[in-house]
N, C-alpha and C positions, 0 to 999 in steps of 0.2 A: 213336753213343757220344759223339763229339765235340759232337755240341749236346745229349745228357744232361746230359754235366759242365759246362755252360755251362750249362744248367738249374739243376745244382743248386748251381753257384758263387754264380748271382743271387740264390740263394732264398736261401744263409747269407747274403749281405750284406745281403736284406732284413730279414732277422732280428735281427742286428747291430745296424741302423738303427735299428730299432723295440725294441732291447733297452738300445740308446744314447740314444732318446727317453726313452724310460720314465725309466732313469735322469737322466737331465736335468730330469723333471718333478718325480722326488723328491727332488732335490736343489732345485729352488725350493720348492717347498710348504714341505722345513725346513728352508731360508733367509726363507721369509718367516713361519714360524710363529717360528723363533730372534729376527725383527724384530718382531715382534708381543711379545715375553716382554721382552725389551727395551723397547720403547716401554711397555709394561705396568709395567716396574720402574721407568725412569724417571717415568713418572706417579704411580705409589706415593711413590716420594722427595717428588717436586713436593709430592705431597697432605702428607705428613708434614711437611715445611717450610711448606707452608699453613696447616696445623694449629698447629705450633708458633707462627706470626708471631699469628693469630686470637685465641688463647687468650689474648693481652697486650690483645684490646681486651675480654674481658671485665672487665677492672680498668679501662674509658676512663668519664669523666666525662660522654659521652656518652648518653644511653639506646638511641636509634637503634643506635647500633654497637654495643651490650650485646644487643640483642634479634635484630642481622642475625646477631652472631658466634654466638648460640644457633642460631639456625637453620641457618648450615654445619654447627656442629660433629655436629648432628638427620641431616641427610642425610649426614657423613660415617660415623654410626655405621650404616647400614646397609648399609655396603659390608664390617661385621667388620673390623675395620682396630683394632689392636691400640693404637693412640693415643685413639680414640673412648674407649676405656674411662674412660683418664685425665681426658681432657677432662669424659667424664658426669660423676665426681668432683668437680669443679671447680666445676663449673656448680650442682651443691648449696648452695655456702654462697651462692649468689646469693639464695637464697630468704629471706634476710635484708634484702633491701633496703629499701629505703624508697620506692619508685618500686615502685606498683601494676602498671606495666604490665610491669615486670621480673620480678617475683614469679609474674604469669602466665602469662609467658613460658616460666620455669623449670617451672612445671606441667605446662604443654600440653607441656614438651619430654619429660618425665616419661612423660605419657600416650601419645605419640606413639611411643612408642621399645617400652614394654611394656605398654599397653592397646589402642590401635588396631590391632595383630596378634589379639589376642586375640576382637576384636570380629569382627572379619572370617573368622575361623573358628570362629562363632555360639560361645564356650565348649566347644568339642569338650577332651574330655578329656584328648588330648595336647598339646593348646595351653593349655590348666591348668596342666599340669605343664612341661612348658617354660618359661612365664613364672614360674612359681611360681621355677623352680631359675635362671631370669637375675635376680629381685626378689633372690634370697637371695647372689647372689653380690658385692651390693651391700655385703652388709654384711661380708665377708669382708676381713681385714685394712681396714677404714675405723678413723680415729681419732674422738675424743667428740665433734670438733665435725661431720665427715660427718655422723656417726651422728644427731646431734639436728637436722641438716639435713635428713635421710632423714624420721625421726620428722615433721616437717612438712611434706614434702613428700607423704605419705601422709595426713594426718590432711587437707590442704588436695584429695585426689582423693576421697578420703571422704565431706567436707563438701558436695563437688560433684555425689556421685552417682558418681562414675567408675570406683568400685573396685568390682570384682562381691563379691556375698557367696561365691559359688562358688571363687571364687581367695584369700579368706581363708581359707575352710576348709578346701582343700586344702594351702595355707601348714602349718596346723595339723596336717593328717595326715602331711606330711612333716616335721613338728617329731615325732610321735608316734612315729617310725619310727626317730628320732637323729639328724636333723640339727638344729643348734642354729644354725644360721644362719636357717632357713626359722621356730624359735620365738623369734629374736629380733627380725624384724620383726613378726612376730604383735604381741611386746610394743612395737612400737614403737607398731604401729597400734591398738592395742585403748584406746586412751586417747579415742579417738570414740565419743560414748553408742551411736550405733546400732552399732558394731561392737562393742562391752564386752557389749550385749543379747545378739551372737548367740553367743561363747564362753561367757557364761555356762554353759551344758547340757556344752559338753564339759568345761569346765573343772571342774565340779561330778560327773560321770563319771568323770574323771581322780580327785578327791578319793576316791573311792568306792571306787577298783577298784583291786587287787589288782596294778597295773602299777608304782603310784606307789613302792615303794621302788629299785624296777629304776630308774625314771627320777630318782630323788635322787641316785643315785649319782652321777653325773657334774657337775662343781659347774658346768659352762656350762648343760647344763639345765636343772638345779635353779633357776640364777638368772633363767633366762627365764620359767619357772615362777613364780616367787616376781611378777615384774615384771607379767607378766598376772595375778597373785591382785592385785597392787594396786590395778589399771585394772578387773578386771570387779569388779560390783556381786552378791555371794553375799546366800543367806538365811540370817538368824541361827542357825537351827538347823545351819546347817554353819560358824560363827564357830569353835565349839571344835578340831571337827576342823582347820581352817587354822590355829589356833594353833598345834598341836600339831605342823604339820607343818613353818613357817616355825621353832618351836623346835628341830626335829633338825636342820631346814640352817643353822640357828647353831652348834651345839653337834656336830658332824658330827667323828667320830673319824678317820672310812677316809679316806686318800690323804695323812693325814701333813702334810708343809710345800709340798704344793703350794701355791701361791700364788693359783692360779684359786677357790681356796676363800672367798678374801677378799671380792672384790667378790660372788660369793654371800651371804658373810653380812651385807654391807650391804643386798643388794636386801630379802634377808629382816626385817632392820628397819626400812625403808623400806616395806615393807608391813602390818609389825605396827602402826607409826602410822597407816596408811591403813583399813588393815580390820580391827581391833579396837576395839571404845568402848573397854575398859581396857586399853590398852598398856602402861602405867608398872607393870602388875602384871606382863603378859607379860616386859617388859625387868627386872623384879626377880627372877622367876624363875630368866632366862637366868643373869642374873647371878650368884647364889647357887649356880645347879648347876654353872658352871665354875669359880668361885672353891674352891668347896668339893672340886671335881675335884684343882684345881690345887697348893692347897696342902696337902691331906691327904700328899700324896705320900711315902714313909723319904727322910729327912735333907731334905739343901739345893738336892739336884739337879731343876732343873724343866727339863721340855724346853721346848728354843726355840722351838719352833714352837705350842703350844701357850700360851706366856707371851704371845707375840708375837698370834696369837686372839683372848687374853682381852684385852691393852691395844686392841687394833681395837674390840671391843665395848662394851668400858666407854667409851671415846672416843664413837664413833659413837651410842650409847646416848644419851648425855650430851645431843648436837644436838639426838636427833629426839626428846626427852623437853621442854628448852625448846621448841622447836615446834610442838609439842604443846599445852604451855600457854597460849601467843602467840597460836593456832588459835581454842585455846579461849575466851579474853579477848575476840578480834577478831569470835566468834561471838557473845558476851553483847551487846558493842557494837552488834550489827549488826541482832538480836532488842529490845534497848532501843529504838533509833532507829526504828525498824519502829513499835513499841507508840507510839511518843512521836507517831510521824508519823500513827498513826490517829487518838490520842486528840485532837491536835488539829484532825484535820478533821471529828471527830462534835462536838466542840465551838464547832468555826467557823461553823456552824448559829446556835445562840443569840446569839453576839456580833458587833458591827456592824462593819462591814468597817473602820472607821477607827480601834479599840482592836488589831484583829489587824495592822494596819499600823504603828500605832504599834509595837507587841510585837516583830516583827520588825526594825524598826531599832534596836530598843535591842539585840537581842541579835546584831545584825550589828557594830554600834559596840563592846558590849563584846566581841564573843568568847566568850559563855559559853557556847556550846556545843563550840569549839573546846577551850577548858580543860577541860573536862569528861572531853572521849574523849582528850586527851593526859595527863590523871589518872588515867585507867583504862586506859591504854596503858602508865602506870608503874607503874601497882600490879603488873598482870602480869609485869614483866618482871622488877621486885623480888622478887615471890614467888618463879619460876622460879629466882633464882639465889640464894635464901638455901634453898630447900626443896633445889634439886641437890646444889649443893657446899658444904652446912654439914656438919660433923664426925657430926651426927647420920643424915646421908644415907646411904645405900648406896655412890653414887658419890664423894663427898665421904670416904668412908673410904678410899680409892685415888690420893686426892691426891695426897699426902706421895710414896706409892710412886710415881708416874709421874714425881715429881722426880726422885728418887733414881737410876731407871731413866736417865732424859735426863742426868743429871750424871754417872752412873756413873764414880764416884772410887775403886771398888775396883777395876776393870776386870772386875766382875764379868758384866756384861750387854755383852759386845764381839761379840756376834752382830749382824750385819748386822739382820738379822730385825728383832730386837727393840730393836735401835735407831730402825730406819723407823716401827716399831708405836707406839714410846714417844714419839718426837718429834710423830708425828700426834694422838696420844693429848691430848698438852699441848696442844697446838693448837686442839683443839677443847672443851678444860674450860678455855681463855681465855677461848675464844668464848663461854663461858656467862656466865663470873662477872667481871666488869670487879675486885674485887680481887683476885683470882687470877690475871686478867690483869698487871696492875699488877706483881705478885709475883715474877712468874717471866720477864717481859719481859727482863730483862738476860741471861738465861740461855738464853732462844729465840734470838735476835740473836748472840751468842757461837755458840751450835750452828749457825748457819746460816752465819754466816762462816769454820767453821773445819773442819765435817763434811767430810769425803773421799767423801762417798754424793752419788752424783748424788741418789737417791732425796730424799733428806734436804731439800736444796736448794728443790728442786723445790717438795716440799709444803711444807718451809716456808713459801716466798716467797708462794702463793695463798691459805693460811691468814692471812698475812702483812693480805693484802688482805681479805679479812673482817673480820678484827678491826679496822684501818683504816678499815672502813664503818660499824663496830658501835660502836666506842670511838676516835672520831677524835681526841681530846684527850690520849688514852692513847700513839699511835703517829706522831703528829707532831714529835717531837723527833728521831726515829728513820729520818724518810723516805730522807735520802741515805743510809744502809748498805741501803736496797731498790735503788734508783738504781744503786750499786754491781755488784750483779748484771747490769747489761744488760754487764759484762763478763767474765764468767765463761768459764770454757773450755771449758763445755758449752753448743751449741747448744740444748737443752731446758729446760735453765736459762732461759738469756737468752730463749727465747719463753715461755717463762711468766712471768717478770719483766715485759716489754713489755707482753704482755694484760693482767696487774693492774694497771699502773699507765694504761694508756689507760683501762680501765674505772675509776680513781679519779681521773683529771686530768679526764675529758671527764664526770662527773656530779660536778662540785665539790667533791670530797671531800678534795681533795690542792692545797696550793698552792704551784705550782711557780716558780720563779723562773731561776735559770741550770742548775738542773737538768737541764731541758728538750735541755740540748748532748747529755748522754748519750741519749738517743731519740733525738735527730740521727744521731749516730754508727750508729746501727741501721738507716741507709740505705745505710751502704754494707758492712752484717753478710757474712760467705760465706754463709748462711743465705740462699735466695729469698723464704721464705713471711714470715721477719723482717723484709727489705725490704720485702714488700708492707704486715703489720703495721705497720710505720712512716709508711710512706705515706698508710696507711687513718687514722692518727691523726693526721697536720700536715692534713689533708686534713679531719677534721672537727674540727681544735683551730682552722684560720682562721679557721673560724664562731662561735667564742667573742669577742662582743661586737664583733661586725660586724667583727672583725678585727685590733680594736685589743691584745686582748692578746700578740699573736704578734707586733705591729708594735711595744711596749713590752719585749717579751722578750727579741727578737731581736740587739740590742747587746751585752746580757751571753751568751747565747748565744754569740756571735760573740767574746768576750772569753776565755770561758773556753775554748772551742776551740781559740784563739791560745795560748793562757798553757799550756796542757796540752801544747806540743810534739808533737799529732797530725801523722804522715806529711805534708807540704807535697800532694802528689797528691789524698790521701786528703779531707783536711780542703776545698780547692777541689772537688772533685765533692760532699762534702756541702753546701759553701756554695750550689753551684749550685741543686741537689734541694730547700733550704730557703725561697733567694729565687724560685723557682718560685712559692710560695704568698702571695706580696706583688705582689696586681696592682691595687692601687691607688697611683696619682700622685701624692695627696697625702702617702702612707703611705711613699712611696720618694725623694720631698725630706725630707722630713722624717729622714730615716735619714742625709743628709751630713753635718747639723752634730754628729751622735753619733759618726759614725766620724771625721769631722778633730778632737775632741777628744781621740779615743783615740791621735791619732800624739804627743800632747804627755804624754800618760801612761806610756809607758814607751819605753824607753832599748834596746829589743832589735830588731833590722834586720826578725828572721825577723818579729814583730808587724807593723810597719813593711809589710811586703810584703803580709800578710795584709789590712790596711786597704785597699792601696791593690787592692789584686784585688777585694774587697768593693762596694768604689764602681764600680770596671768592669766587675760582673755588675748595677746597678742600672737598671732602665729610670728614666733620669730623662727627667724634662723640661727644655725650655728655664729653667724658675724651677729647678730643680733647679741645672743647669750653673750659672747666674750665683749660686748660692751656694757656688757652689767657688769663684767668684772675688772672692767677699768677702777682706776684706784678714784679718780673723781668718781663715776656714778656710785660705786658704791660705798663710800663715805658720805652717800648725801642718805640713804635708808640704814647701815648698819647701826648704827644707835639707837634704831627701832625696832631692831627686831624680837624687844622683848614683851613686844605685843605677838598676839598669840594669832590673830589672824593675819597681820604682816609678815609674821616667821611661814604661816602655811600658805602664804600667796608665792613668796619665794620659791620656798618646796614645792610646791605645784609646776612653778615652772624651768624644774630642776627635772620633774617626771617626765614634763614634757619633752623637754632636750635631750633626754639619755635618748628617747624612742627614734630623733633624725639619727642619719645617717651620720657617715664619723666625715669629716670635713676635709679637705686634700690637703691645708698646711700642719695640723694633723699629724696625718698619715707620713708627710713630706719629717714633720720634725723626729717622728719615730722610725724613720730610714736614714736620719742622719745622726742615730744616739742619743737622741731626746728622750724624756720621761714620755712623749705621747699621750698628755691627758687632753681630752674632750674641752670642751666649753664648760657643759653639762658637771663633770669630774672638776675643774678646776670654780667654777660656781657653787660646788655643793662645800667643798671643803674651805672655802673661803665663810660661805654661812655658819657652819659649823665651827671654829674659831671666833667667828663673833656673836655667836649665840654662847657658847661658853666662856668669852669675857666679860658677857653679859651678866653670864650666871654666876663667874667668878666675885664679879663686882658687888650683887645685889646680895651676895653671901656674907663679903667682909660689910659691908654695911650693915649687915643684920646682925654680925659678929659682936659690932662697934653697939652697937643699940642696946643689945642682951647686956652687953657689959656695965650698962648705964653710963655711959657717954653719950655728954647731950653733942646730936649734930648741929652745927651750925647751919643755916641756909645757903647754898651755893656751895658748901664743904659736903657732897655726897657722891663724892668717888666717879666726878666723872671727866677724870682724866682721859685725852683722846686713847684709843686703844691700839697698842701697838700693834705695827702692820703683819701682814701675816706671814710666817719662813719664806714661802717661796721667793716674794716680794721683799725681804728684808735683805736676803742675800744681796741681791739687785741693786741695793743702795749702797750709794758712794760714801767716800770719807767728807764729799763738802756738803754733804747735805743733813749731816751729823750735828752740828753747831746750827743750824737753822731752825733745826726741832727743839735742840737746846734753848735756843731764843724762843721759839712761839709758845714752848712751854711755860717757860721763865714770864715772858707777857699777859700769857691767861693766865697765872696764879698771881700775877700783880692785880690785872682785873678786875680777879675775883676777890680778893680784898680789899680794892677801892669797893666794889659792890656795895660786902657786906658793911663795912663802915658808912656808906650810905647809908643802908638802910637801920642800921642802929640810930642815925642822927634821925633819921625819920620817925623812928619810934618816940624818941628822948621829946621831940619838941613837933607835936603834931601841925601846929599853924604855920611853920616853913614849909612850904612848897618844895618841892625833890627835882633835882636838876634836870630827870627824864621827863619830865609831867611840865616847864617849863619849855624844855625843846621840844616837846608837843604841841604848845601852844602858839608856840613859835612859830612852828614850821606850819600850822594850820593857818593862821593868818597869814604866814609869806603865800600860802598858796591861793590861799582868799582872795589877795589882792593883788596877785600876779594872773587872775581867771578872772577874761572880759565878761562883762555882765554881757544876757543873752537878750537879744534884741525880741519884742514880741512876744514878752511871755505873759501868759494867762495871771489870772489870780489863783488859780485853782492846780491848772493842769497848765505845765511849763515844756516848752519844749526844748531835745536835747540838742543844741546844735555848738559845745561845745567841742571839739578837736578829741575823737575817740580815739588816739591814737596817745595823747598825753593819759587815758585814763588809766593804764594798766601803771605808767609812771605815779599817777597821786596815789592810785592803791601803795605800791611798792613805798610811798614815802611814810605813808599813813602807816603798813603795816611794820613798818622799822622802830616809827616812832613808839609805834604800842608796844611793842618787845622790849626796846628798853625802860618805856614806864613799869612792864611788870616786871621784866628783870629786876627793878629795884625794889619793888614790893614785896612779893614772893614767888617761890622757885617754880622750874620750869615746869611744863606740860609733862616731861619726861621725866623730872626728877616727882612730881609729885604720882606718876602710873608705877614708880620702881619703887615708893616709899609704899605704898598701896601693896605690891608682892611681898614686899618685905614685912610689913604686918598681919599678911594674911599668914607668910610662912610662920 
């Protein structure tokens, strides 16, 4: 019994044992499966911050690092990793580049991600439909510029052969089914002859069948609908029926003020101009059956949403009917020169090769074929806009009212709606008729300045930019109130402001001059995609005329940023971002004698500091440095430098200079027994002499103070400082008697000054001689400045002569110096009275 229980004592303990391992093994398995989820989530983070730092070298100047950072972000997206998504977005607008190998890049990354799966499982039908539904998710929430990245990125697989015809058509069946994402890459891609060849059949099926009012309904289908009738090529016996069909998704009653309805009704006349020969009859119809809709209506009451309809149609109408015309002209042109090019070569037969050589240099020297097709490039454009917007027109009847609508002075059109509609409306009956333009310009410019609609703004500003292309002589008085906008308090604003005017500065359409500061400013926007936009534009504005006009800009740039009282942080990180794109030597000496003029130009410290930070973000050169030490430039800062960040902007770029190399005349003068100081060396010791005349000075003045002697104003020791040994040697005996005199002159001066200003005190209702040539000179310039023709009541335009304006500043800023010279002391004398009482 006793070795029973000893039996089966050992047997529970074995049990135990082995109940005790067990659990000890499943306690590591999840310990090291919890270390593994871990290490797993740690690597996710890692890859997410890899992803984020990569995606910065898709915007590098590099190509290399633009094509590696494609290929991480290719292998990141197969891991489903919810940043890939982003990143694929991104990597779209690359496909704009101008570097071949980038462009391909973006393709193959294209292919790689959702064709090369496809290919690998031979087109099996669920791999159809799979890639069908990841293509279409592309376009779900993208904005216009993805989406016409997308558009090319497809039409470029296309082109290549890469795109199956099987996976279009299944795009199409799932557009047939409702989703309007899968028919509106249809529509992106069907703009490829061989892809337009093979929707043809369904799309003409679709016309046929008994489906099409089911699928109208909805205005995102309808438009993707509308978008493929543009792109595929029908036979004319089925023209009436698409008339007819693109006229009901105009003229479309159900769904009220939805607003998805609108871009509908532009696709649909965007493709009455495509696939109609007579569109101008189609758009006259529209027009008549909604007008007629519209106003027939009891009494005065019109709904908004339906007003709002008819001014989008009649507007939009307007464009694609000049276009139309311009089409048509550029076609005659194109069938002339054709006929002209044959008839000459059946007749270059007969005649001897040295009368057809003569022929053509006469008509290379005069031009006359040039005049010819810019003659018949006018006629067309004069037709279009005396036939559009004369009184006798359909459109030109509607005029008057789209005014009325955009001024609404009774308040009677205060619907959002049809304010958006109305203003667009104007915008593009500008864009047709240059005296309509003309007309109504003070009145555009006023609504865009003062509208409350972000809407408003927006289209303004890019209509803004058309007409700018269209009628540049029209819109250039008016450029600074666009300009204006890159400050707006809407982010969508200010990027659509930025895009027009990059696309008008950088195809010379727009001439900018200190303007330019406001685009600066857009580098350091809270907006990212703005910074990039800004970047993307200094970036190819350096390459305008090898770089010299950005190396000419950049002083009044730098002028008006100062003068604007931008945040001191704010304005130094733009300066930085700016001289980033000055990397030429010559281009960055050349920039010191612009900015030491500028310290003698105004009388303000915060300026004063801004100069000198400017010269300390410059890469100069040794010739650079030794023109600081010219006796001009630095007589126009030494008298500042007992501001404390003006002395360290200096010394900064005294650090800077020791680090270049020692310079060859130099070297040259200490082989010929010269002292051999550096730029750097003969820079630092110069600051140093006038930092300590500085200190010298602000000392006996403190000396004089302690003592209780009252200073006078203008009597605080700031005699010019005499020049420094090495420079004093150097001076002749006739230039002795001249310092004698200019001293002798400014202590006369300075005693008319202060006797001034005593009589000023003595008898306050005389007026002070400075403050009278103030007045003076403000009305000589008042009335010597043509009044500007066409200015608003509100908002005026500048189309004075910007070339006299830095001249009124300069007369203005003279004028003020001496009013305050006679009131009280300088900028300088009161920052040194300020040391002197703190010491």
């Amino acid at each position: 019994v006793k070795a029973e229980g000893q039996g089966e004592g050992m047997k529970e303990e074995q049990e135990q044992s082995e109940e005790a391992k067990a659990l000890n093994k499943e306690v590591d398995e999840l310990q090291s499966r919890v270390s593994f989820y871990q290490a797993v989530v740690a690597f996710v983070g890692t890859v997410h911050k890899a992803v984020a730092t990569i995606e910065g070298l898709l915007r590098s100047s590099t190509t290399t690092d633009v094509v590696e950072a494609m290929h991480f972000l290719v292998a990141v997206y197969g891991f489903q990793m919810e940043v890939a998504q982003q990143s694929l977005r991104k990597m779209l607008l690359l496909i704009w580049s101008k570097e071949p190998s980038i462009k391909e890049a973006v393709t193959e990354a294209y292919r790689t991600i959702f064709l090369v799966p496809l290919e690998a499982a031979r087109g099996s039908k669920e791999a159809l439909a799979e890639t069908a539904t990841r293509l279409a998710s592309l376009v779900q929430g993208g904005n216009i510029g993805e989406l016409a990245s997308l558009e090319q990125v497809m039409l470029q697989l296309a082109g290549s052969g890469h795109l199956p015809d099987a996976l279009v058509l299944t795009l199409w069946d799932n557009f047939m089914r409702g989703d309007h994402s899968a028919g509106a890459l249809v529509s992106l891609s069907a703009a490829h002859p061989s892809l337009s060849n093979l929707l043809a059949g369904p799309l003409k099926k679709v016309l046929l069948s008994a489906e099409l009012p089911v699928l109208l309904r909805h205005p995102m289908r309808a438009r993707c609908l509308c978008d493929i009738a543009a792109a595929v090529p029908l036979e004319p016996a089925l023209r009436p029926r698409l008339a007819q069909v693109l006229s009901e998704v105009v003229m479309h009653g159900g769904g009220g003020d939805d607003e998805r309805w609108l871009p509908a009704t532009e696709a649909a006349l965007n493709a009455m101009a495509v696939a109609l020969p007579e569109a101008h009859v189609a758009y006259g119809s529209v027009l008549r059956a909604m007008a007629s809709h519209l106003f027939s209506a009891p009494g005065d009451e019109v709904e908004s949403w339906r007003l709002a309809r008819f001014l989008h149609v009649l507007g939009h109408s307007a464009v694609k009917q000049l276009a139309v015309a311009e089409g048509m002209g550029a076609d005659q042109q194109r069938k002339q020169a054709a006929e002209e090019e044959a008839q000459a070569k059946s007749g270059a037969k007969d005649k001897p090769k040295k009368n057809k050589d003569e022929e053509e240099g006469i008509e290379a020297a005069t031009g006359v074929d040039a005049v010819v097709q810019e003659t018949r490039a006018e006629m067309a454009r004069e037709l279009g806009e005396r036939d559009l917007l004369s009184e006798e027109s359909l459109v030109g009847m509607f005029g008057a009212m789209v005014r009325s609508v955009c001024e609404n002075a009774s308040n009677k059109y205060s619907d959002s709606r049809v304010r958006t509609a109305g203003v667009l409306a104007l915008c593009k009956l500008m864009c047709v008729s240059s005296v309509y333009c003309e007309e109504n310009l003070q009145l555009l410019f006023s609504i865009m300045m003062t509208a409350p609609e972000r809407a408003i703004r927006s289209n303004t500003v890019v209509a803004l930019g058309d007409m700018a292309f269209r009628w540049t002589n029209l819109t250039e008085p008016w450029m600074s109130h666009i300009f204006a906008l890159l400050r707006d308090a809407d982010a969508i604003v200010r990027h659509n402001t930025l895009t027009v005017l990059t696309h008008l500065v950088l195809n010379d359409m727009v001439k900018v001059r200190g303007q330019v500061s406001e685009m600066a400013l857009c580098l350091e926007d809270s907006e990212h995609r703005i910074q990039d936009m800004a970047r993307l534009f200094f970036s190819e504005f350096k390459l305008k005329q090898q770089g010299m006009l950005i190396y000419n800009l950049l002083p009044d740039l730098v002028g008006r940023l100062s003068a604007s009282q931008v945040e001191e942080g704010k304005f130094r990180r733009v300066i930085k971002s700016v001289f980033a794109f000055i990397d030429k030597a010559k281009q960055t000496d050349g920039l010191v004698d612009k900015f030491c003029s500028r310290f003698r130009a105004s009388d303000d410290p915060r300026q004063w500091r801004d100069m000198a930070f400017c010269l300390a973000n410059l890469n100069l050169s040794d010739k650079g440095v030794r023109r600081l030490c010219d006796d001009a430039n630095f007589k126009a800062f030494a008298d500042k430098l007992h501001d404390e960040d003006i002395a360290g902007s200096f010394l900064q770029i005294v650090a800077k200079a020791k680090k270049l190399p020692k310079a060859a005349d130099s070297k040259a003068d200490a082989a010929g027994g010269g002292d051999g100081k550096s730029a750097a060396d003969e820079l630092e010791e110069k600051l140093d002499q006038a930092m300590q005349s500085e200190e010298a000075r602000a000392a006996a003045l403190a000396a004089r103070i302690a003592s209780g002697e009252v200073i006078p104003e203008g009597d605080e020791g700031e005699e010019e400082a005499p020049a420094p040994a090495p420079f004093a040697k150097k001076a002749t005996a006739k230039k002795a008697p001249a310092k004698a005199k200019a001293a002798k002159k400014k202590k006369v001066e300075s005693e008319d000054e202060e006797s001034e200003a005593e009589e000023a005190g003595e008898d306050e209702e005389d007026e002070a001689p400075a403050r009278k040539a103030l007045a003076a000179s403000n009305r000589k310039s008042g009335a010597s400045r043509p009044a500007a023709k066409g200015k608003p009541k509100k908002i005026a335009s500048d189309d004075e002569d910007e070339e006299d304006e830095e001249n009124a500043e300069n007369v203005d800023t003279n004028s003020k110096r001496s009013s305050q010279a006679a009131a009280k002391p300088s900028a300088a004398s009161r920052s040194r009275n300020a040391r002197v009482s703190r010491a």
